[in-house]
FITILO-88960 format. One line per field, with one value per atom (N, C-alpha, C): atom name; x, y, z; residue in one letter; residue number from 1. Coordinates in pm, whole numbers, always signed. Example, Ala and Ser with C-alpha at 12.3 -4.5 7.8 and 13.67 -1.06 7.14 Angstrom:
site (N,CA,C,N,CA,C) $
c1 (+1319,+1230,+1320,+1285,+1367,+1290) $
c2 (-569,-450,-330,-225,-106,+3) $
c3 (+780,+780,+780,+708,+714,+787) $
code (A,A,A,S,S,S) $
pos (1,1,1,2,2,2) $
! end
This chain:
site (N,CA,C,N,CA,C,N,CA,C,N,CA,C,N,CA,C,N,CA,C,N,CA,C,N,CA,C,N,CA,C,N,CA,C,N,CA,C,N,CA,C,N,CA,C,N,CA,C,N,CA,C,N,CA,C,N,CA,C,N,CA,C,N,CA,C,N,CA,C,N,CA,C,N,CA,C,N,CA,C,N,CA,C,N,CA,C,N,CA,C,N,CA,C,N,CA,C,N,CA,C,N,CA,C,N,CA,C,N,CA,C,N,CA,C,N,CA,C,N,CA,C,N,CA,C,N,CA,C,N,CA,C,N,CA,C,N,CA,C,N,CA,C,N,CA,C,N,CA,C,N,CA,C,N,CA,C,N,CA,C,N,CA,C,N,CA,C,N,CA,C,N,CA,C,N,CA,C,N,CA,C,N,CA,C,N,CA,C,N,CA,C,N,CA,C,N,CA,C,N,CA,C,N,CA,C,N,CA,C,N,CA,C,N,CA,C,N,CA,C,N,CA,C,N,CA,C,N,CA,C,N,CA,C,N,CA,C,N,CA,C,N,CA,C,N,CA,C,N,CA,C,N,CA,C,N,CA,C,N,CA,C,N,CA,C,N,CA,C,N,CA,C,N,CA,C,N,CA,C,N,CA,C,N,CA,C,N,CA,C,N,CA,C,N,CA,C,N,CA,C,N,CA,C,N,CA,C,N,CA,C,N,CA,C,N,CA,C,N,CA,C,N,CA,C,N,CA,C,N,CA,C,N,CA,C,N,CA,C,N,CA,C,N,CA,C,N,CA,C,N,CA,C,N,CA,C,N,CA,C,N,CA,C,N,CA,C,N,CA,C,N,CA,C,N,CA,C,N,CA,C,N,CA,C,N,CA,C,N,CA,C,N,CA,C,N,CA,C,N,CA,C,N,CA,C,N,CA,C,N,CA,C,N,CA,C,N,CA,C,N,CA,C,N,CA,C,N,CA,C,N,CA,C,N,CA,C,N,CA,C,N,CA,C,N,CA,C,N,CA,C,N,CA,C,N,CA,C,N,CA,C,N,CA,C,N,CA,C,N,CA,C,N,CA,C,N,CA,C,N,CA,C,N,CA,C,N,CA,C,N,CA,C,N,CA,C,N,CA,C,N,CA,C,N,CA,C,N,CA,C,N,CA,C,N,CA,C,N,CA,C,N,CA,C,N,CA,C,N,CA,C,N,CA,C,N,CA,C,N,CA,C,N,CA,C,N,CA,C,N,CA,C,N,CA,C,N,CA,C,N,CA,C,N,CA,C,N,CA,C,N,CA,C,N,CA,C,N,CA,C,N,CA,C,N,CA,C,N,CA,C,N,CA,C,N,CA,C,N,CA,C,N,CA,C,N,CA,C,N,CA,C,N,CA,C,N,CA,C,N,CA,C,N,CA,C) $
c1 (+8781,+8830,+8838,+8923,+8932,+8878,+8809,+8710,+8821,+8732,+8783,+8680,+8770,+8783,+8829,+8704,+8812,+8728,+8827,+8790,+8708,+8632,+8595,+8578,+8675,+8685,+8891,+8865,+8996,+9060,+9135,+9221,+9266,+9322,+9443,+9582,+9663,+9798,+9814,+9812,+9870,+9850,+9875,+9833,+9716,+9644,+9490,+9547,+9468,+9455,+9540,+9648,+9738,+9688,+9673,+9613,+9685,+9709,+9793,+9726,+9630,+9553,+9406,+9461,+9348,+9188,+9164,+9006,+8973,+9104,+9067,+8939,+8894,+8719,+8771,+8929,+8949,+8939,+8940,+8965,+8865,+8872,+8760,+8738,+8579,+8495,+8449,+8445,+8524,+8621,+8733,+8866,+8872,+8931,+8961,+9124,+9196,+9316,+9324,+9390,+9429,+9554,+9617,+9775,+9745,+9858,+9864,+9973,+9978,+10063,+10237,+10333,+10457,+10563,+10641,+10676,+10819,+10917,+11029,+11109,+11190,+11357,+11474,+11500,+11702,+11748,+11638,+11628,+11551,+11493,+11382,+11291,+11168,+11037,+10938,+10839,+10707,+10604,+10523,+10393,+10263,+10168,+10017,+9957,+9981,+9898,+9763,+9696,+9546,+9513,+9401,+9333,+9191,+9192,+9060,+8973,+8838,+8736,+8739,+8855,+8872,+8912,+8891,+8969,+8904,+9001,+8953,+8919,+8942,+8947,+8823,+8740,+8655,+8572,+8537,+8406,+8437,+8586,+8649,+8628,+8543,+8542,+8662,+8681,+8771,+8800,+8677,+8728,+8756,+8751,+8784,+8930,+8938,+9051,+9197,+9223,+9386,+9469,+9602,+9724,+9808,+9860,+9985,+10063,+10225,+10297,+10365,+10439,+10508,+10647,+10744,+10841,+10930,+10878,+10942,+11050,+11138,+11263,+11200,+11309,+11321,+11304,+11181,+11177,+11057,+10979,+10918,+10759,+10699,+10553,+10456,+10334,+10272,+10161,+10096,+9946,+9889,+9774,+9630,+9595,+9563,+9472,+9302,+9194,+9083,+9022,+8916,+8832,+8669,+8635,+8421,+8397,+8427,+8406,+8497,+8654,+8718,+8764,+8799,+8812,+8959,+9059,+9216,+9261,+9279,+9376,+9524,+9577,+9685,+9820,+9907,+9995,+10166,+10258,+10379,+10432,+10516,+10590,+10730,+10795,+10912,+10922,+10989,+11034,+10854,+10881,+10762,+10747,+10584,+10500,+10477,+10483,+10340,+10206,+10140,+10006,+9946,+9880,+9794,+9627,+9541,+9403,+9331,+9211,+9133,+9013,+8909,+8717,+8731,+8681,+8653,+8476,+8413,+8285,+8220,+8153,+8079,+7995,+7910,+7834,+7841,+7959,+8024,+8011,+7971,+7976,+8133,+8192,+8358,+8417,+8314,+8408,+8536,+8597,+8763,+8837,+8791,+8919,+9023,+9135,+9253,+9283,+9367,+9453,+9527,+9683,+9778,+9827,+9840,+9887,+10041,+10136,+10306,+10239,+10289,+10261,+10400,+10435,+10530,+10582,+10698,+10810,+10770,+10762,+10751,+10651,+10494,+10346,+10313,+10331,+10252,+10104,+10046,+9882,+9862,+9735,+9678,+9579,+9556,+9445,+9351,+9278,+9118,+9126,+9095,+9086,+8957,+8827,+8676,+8671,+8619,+8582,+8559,+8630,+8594,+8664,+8792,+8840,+9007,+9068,+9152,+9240,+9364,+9506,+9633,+9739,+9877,+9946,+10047,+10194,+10319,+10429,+10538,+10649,+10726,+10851,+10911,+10903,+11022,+11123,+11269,+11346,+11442,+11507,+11658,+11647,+11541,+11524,+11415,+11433,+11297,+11138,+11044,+10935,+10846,+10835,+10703,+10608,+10504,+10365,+10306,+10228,+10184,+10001,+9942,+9787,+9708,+9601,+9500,+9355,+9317,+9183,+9038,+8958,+8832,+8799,+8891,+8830,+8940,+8935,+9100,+9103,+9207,+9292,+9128,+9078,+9018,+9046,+9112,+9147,+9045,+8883,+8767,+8757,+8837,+8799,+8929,+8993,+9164,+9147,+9092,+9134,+9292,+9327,+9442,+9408,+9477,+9515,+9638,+9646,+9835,+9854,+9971,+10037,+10011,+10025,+10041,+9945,+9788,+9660,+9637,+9630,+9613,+9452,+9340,+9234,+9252,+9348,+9344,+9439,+9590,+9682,+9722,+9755,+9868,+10014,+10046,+10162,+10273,+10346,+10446,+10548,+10558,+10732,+10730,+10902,+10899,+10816,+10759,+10678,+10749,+10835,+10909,+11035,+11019,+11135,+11247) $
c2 (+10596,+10580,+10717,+10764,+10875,+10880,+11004,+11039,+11030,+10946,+10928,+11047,+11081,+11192,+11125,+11106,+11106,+11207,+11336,+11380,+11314,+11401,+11311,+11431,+11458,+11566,+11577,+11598,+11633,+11745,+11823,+11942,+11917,+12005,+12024,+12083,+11999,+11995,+12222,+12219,+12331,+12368,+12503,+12517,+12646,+12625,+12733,+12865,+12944,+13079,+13123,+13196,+13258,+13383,+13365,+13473,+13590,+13701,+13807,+13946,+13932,+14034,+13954,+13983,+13915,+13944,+14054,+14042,+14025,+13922,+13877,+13801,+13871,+13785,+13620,+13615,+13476,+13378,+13393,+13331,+13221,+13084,+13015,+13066,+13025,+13116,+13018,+13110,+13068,+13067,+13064,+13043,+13231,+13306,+13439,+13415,+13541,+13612,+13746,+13773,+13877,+13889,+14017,+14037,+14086,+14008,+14033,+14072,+14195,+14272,+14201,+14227,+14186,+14305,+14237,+14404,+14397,+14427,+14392,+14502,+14420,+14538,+14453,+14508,+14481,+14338,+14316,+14174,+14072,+14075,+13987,+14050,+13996,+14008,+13916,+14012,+13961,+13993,+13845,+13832,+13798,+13814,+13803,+13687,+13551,+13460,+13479,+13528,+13540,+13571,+13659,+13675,+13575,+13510,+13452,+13556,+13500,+13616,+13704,+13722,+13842,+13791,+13829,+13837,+13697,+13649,+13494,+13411,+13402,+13312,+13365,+13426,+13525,+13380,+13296,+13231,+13042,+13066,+12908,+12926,+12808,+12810,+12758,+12844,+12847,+12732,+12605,+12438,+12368,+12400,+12320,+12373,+12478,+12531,+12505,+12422,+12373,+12453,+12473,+12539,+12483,+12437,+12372,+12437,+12336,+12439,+12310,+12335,+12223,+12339,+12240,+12314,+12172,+12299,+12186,+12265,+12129,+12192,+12184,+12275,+12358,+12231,+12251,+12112,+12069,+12042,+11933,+11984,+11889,+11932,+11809,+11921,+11857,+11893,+11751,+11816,+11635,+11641,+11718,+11654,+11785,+11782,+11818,+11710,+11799,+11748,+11856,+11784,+11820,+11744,+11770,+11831,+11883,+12006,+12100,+12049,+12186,+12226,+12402,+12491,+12563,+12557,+12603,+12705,+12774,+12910,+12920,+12943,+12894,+13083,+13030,+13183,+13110,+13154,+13102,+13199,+13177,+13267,+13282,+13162,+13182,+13106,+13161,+13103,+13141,+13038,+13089,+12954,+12967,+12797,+12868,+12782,+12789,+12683,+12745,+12725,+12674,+12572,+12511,+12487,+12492,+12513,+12425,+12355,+12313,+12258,+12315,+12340,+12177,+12088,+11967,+11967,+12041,+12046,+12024,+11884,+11881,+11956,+12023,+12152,+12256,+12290,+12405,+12496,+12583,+12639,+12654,+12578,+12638,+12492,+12365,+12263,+12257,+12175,+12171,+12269,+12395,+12542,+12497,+12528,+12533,+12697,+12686,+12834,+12827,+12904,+12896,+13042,+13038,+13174,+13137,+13253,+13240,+13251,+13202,+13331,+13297,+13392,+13368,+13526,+13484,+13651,+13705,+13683,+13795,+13858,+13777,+13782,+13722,+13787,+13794,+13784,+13710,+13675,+13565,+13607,+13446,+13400,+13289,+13196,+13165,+13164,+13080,+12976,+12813,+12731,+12666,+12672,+12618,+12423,+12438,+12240,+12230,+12137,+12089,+12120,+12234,+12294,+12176,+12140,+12036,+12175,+12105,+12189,+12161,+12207,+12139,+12274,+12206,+12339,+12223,+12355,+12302,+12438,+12387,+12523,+12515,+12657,+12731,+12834,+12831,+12912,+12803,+12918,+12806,+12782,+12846,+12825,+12738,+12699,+12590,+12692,+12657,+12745,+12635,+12768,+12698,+12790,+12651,+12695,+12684,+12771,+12808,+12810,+12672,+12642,+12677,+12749,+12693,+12637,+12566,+12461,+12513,+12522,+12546,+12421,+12293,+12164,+12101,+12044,+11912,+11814,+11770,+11652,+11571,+11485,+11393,+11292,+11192,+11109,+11103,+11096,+11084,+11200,+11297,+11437,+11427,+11392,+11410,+11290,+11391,+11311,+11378,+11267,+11302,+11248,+11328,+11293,+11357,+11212,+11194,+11366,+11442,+11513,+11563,+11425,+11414,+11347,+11351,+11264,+11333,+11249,+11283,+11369,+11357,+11433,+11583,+11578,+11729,+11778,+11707,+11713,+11852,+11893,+12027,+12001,+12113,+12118,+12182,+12081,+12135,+12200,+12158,+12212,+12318,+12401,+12565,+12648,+12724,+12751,+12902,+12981,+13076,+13008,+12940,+12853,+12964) $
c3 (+9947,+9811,+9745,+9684,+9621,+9497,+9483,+9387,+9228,+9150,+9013,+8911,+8796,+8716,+8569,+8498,+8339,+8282,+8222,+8149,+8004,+7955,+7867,+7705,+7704,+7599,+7571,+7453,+7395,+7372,+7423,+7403,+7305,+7178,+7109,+7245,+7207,+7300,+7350,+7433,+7429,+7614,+7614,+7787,+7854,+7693,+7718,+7740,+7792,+7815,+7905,+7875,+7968,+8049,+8193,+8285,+8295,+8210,+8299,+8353,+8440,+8528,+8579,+8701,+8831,+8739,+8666,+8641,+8523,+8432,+8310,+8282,+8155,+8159,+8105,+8062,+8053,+8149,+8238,+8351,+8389,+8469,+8461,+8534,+8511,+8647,+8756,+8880,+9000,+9058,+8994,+9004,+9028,+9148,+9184,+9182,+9068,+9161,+9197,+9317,+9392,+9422,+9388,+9428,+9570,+9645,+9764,+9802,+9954,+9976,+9967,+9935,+9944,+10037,+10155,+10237,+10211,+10125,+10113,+10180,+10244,+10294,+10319,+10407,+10350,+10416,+10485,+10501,+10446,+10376,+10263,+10276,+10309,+10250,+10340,+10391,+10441,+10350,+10382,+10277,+10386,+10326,+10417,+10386,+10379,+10319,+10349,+10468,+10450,+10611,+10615,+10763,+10713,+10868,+10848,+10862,+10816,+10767,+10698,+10602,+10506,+10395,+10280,+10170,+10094,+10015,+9939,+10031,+10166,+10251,+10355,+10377,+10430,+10430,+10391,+10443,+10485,+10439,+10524,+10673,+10725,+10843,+10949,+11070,+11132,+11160,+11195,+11209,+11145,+11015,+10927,+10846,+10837,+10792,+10807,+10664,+10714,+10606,+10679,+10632,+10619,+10465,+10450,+10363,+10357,+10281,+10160,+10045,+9987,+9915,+9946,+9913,+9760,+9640,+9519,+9463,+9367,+9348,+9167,+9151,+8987,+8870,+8807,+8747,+8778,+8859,+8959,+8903,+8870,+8795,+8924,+9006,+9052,+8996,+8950,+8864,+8828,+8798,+8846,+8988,+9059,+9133,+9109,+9194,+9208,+9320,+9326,+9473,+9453,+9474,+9496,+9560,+9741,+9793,+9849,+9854,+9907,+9801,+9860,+9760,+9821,+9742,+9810,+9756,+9820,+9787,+9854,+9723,+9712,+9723,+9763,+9755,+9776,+9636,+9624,+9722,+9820,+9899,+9836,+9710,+9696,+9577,+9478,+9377,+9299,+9164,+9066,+9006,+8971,+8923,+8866,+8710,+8665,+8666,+8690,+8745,+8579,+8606,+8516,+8606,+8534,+8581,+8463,+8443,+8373,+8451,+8371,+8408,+8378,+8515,+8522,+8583,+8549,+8575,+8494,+8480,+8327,+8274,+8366,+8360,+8339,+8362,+8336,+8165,+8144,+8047,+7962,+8054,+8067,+8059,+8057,+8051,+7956,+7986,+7934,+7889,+7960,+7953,+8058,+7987,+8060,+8018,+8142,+8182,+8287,+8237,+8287,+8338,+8470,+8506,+8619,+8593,+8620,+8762,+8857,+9009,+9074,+9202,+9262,+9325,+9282,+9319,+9261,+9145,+9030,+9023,+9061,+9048,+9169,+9307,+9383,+9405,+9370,+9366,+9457,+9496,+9592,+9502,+9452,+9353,+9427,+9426,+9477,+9378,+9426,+9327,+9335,+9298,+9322,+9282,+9372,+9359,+9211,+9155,+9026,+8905,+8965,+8861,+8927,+8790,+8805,+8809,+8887,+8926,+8957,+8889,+8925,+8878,+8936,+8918,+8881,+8784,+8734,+8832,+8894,+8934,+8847,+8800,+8676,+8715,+8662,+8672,+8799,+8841,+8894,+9022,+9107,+9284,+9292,+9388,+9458,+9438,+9478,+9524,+9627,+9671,+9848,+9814,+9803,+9822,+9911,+9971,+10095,+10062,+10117,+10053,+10192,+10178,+10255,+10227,+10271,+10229,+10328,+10291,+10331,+10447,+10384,+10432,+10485,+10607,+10676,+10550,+10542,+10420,+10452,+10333,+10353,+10208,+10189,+10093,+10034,+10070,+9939,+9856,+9899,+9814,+9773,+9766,+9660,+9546,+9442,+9290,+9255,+9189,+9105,+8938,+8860,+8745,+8677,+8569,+8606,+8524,+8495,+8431,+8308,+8232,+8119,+8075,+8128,+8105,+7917,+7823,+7706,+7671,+7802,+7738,+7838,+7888,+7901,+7849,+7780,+7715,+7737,+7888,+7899,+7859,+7813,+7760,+7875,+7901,+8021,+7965,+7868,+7781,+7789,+7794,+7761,+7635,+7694,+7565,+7484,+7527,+7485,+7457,+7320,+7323,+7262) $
code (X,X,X,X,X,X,X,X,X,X,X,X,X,X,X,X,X,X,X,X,X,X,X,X,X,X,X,X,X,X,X,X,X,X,X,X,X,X,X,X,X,X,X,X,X,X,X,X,X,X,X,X,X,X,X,X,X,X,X,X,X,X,X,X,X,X,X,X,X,X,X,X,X,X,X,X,X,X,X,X,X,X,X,X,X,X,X,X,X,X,X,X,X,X,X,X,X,X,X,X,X,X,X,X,X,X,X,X,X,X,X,X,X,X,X,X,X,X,X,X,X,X,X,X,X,X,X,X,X,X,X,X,X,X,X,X,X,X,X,X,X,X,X,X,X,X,X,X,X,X,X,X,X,X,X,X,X,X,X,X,X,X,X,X,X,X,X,X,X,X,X,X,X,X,X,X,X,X,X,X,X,X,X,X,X,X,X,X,X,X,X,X,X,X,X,X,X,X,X,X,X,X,X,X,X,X,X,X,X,X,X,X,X,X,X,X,X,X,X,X,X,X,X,X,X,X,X,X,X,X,X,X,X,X,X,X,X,X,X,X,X,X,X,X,X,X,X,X,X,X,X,X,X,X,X,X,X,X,X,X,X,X,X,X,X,X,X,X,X,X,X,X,X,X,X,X,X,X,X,X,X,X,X,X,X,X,X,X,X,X,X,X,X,X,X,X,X,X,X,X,X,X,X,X,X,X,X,X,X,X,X,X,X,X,X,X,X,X,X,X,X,X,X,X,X,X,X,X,X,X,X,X,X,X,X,X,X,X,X,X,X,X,X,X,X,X,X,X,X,X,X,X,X,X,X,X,X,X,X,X,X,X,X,X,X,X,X,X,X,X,X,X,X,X,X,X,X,X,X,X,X,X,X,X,X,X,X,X,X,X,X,X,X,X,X,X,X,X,X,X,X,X,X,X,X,X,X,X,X,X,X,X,X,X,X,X,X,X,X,X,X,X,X,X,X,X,X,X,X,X,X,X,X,X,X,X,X,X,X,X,X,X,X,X,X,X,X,X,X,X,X,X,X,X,X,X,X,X,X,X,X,X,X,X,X,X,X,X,X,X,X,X,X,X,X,X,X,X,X,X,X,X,X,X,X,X,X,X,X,X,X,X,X,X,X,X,X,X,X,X,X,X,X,X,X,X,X,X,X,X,X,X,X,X,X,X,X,X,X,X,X,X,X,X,X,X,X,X,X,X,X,X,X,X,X,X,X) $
pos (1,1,1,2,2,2,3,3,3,4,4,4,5,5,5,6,6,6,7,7,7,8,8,8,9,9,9,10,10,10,11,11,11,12,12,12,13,13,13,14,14,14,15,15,15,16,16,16,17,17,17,18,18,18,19,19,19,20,20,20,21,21,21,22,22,22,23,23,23,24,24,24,25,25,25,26,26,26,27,27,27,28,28,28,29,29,29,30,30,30,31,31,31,32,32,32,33,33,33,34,34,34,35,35,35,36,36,36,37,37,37,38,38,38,39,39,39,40,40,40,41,41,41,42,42,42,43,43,43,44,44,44,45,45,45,46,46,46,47,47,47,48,48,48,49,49,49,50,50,50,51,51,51,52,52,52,53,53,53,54,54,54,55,55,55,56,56,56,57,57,57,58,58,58,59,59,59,60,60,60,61,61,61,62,62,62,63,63,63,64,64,64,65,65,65,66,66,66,67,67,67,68,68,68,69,69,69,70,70,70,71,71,71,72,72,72,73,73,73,74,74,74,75,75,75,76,76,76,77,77,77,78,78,78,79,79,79,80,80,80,81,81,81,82,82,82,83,83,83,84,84,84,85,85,85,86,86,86,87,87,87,88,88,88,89,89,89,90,90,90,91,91,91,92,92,92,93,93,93,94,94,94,95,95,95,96,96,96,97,97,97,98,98,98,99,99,99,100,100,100,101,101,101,102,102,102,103,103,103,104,104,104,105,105,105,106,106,106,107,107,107,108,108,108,109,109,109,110,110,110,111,111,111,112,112,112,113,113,113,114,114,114,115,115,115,116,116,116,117,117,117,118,118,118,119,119,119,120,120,120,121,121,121,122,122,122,123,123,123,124,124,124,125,125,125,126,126,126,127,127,127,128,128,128,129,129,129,130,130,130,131,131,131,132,132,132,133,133,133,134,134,134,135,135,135,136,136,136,137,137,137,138,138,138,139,139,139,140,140,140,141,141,141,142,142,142,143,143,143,144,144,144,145,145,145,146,146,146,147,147,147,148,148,148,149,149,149,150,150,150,151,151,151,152,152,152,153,153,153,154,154,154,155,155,155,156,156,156,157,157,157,158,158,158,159,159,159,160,160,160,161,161,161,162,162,162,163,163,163,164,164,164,165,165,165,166,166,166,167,167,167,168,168,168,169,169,169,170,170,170,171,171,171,172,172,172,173,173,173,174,174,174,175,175,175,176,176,176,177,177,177,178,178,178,179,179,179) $
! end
């Protein structure tokens, strides 16, 4: 059965703290970004999603470690995700999300912060996302984007909570906000 989640706190509508630099003290804590290398030439562009044993991914174990990818079109809002023990780091190879984040840890000193950070082409970063912190993406601008995840942990349906989009107690704001 998949793990259920009601927030139990009210946002004023909006989309929290906008991330723009990996060592903002805004940032929830736990949640790491890192810009990662991008190799561009006259034929596109190679990216590093991750060496095992190094980097954000340095302590996912090699058996458990799964690599997936999702390819969404312009428009397309996937959100909320959360999970009780895996922890995903995430890297857009193409096109640009924005990234929505909110502290679902009741403990948390940080409960019900949201923060939204752009990533993609533009902002090359890999996210660390920590158990407990809820997560979804919207693709913005006119190309598809593929996200390229890896998980600490194999798919297991008891650790995939969802909550819907548009759940009124975390009340993110998807709309353009540079109107």
């Amino acid at each position: 059965m998949p793990i259920s989640i009601t927030p139990s706190f009210v946002n004023q509508k909006g989309i929290g703290t906008v991330i723009l630099a990996p060592d903002s003290p805004d940032i929830i804590p736990g949640v790491v970004a890192v810009p990662f290398p991008l190799w561009p030439d006259d034929r596109g562009y190679f990216l590093e999603v991750g060496r095992t044993g190094q980097g954000l991914i340095a302590d996912f174990p090699p058996e458990s470690t799964q690599i997936s990818a999702a390819l969404s079109y312009p428009g397309t809002i996937k959100a909320f995700h959360i999970h009780k023990f895996q922890t995903d780091c995430w890297v857009t190879a193409s096109g640009m999300l924005q990234v929505a984040l909110v502290d679902l840890r009741p403990e948390s000193p940080t409960f019900g912060l949201r923060n939204t950070l752009y990533l993609g082409t533009l902002r090359p970063w890999q996210l660390l996302i920590p158990p407990g912190v809820g997560h979804g993406y919207k693709v913005i601008g006119e190309a598809p984007a593929m996200l390229v995840y890896l998980t600490n942990k194999t798919y297991n349906p008891a650790d995939e909570g969802r909550i819907a989009y548009n759940d009124s107690n975390i009340n993110y704001d998807w709309e353009l906000q540079y109107k």
